[in-house]
C-alpha positions in Angstrom: 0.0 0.0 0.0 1.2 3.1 -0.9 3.2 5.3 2.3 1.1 8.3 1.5 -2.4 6.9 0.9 -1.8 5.5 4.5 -0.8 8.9 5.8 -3.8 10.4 4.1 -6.1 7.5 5.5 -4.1 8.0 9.5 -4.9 11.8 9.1 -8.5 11.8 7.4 -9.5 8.1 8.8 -10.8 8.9 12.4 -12.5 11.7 11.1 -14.1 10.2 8.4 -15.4 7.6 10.6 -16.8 9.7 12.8 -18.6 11.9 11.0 -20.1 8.6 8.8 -21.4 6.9 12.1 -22.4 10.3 13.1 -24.9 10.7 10.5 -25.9 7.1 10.1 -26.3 6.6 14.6 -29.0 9.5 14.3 -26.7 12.3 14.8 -25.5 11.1 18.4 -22.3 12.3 19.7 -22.5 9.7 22.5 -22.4 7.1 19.6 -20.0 8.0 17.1 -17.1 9.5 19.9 -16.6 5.5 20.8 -15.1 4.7 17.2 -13.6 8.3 16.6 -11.3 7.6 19.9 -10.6 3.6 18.4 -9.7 4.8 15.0 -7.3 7.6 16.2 -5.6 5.5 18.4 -4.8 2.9 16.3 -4.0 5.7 13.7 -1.1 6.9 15.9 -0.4 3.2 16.4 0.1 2.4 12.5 1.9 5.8 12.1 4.1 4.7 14.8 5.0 1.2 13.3 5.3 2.5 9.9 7.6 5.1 10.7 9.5 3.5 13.8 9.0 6.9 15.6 6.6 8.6 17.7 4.3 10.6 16.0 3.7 13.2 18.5 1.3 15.8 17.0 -1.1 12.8 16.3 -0.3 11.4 20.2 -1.3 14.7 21.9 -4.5 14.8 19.4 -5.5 11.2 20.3 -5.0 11.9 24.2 -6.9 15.0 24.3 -9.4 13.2 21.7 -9.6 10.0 24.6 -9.9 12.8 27.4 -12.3 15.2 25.7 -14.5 12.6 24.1 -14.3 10.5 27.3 -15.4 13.2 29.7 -18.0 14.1 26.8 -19.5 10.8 27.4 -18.9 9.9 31.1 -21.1 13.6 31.7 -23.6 12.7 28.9 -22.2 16.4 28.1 -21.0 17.2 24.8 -19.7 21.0 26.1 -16.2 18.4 26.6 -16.2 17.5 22.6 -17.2 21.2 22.1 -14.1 22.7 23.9 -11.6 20.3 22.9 -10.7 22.7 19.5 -10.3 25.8 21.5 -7.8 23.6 23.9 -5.6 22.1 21.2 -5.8 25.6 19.3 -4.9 27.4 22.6 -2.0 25.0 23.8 -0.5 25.5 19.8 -0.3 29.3 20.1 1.1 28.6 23.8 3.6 26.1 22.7 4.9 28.5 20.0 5.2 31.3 22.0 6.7 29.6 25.1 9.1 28.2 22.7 10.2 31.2 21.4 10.3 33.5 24.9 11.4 31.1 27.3 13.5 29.0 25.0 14.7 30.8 22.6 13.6 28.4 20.2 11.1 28.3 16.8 9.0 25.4 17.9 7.6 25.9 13.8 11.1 25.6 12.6 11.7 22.7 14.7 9.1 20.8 13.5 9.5 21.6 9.8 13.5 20.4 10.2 14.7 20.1 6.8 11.4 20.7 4.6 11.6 24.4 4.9 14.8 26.7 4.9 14.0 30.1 5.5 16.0 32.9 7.1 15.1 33.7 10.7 13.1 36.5 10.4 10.6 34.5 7.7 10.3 31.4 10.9 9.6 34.3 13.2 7.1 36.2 11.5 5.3 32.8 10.0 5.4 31.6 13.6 3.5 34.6 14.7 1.2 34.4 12.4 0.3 30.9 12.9 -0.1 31.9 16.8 -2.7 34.4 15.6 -4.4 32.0 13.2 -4.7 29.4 16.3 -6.0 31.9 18.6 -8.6 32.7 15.4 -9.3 29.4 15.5 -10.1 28.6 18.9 -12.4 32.0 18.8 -14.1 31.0 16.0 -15.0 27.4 17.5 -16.3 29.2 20.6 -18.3 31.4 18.6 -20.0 28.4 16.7 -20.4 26.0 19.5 -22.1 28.5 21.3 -24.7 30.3 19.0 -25.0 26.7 16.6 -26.5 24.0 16.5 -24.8 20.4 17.2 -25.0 19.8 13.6 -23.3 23.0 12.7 -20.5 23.0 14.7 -19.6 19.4 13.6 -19.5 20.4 9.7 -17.7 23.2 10.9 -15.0 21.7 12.9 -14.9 18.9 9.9 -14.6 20.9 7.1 -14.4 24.2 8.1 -11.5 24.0 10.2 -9.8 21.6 7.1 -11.1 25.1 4.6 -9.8 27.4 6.7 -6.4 25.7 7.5 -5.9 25.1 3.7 -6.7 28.6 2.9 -4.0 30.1 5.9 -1.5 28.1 4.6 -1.7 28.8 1.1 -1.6 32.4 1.8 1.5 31.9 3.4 3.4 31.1 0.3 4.2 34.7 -0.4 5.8 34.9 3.3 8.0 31.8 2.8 9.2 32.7 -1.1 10.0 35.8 0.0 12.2 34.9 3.3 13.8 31.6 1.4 17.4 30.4 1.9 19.0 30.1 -1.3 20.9 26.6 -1.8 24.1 27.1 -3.0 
């Protein structure tokens, strides 16, 4: 099977599933958490044996997925599921600033190693902005949660968030051209 359609099905997979059994359990969060919380974990698991590492951006999403979606349905609350966007979004823009003020470090440049080499003004200033595009985010899902139905915020934090995300980073093409190493 081909390494990337495996990436593509350890990203999209848990999702996917959720939002299927979502729709087809009579729109039940209490239903379709169960198999969303499975499928991520053993998405970190495959990414983990595939690529003999620990994949720790998918880790922290799966814990706070298994803590958020496991409070959601010990309560019977979905307020849990709700706020679980606003806390990963939050902890980003945190962990990107702490790196970079108590550290000293680019937490974004870190994690990009070799993929990207820009100078390090371009890593600060795309840093920030992806600390004020998290903080957007997190805003955003408050917003909707809170003056939306169920419905709506689950379309929104499926494929909005995905829109959105897509459309921030495309935009940040000019940024990175512009504050690119050249390889000589």
């Amino acid at each position: 099977m081909n390494k990337s359609f495996v990436k593509f099905l350890t990203d999209f997979g848990p999702l996917l599933i959720f939002f299927i059994i979502y729709y087809r359990g009579g729109k039940n969060l209490i239903i379709a958490i169960p198999p969303l919380i499975v499928a991520t974990l053993v998405a970190v698991l495959v990414v983990y044996f595939l690529e003999k590492k620990i994949p720790y951006i998918p880790l922290m999403g799966a814990i706070l997925i298994s803590i958020f979606g496991g409070l959601t349905i010990f309560f019977n609350n979905p307020i849990f599921i709700y706020l679980k966007p606003t806390v990963i979004n939050i902890l980003f823009a945190i962990g990107l600033l702490v790196g970079k003020i108590i550290f000293y470090k680019n937490f974004l440049k870190l994690f990009f190693k070799g993929s990207l080499k820009l100078e390090d003004i371009g890593w600060d200033k795309l840093m920030y902005r992806w600390v004020f595009f998290f903080i957007f985010l997190a805003i955003l899902n408050e917003i909707i949660w809170r003056t939306q139905s169920e419905e709506t915020w689950i379309n929104f934090k499926v494929w909005g968030i995905l829109i959105l995300t897509f459309i921030f980073t495309a935009s940040q093409i000019p940024l990175i051209q512009r504050y690119k190493k050249n390889e000589e």
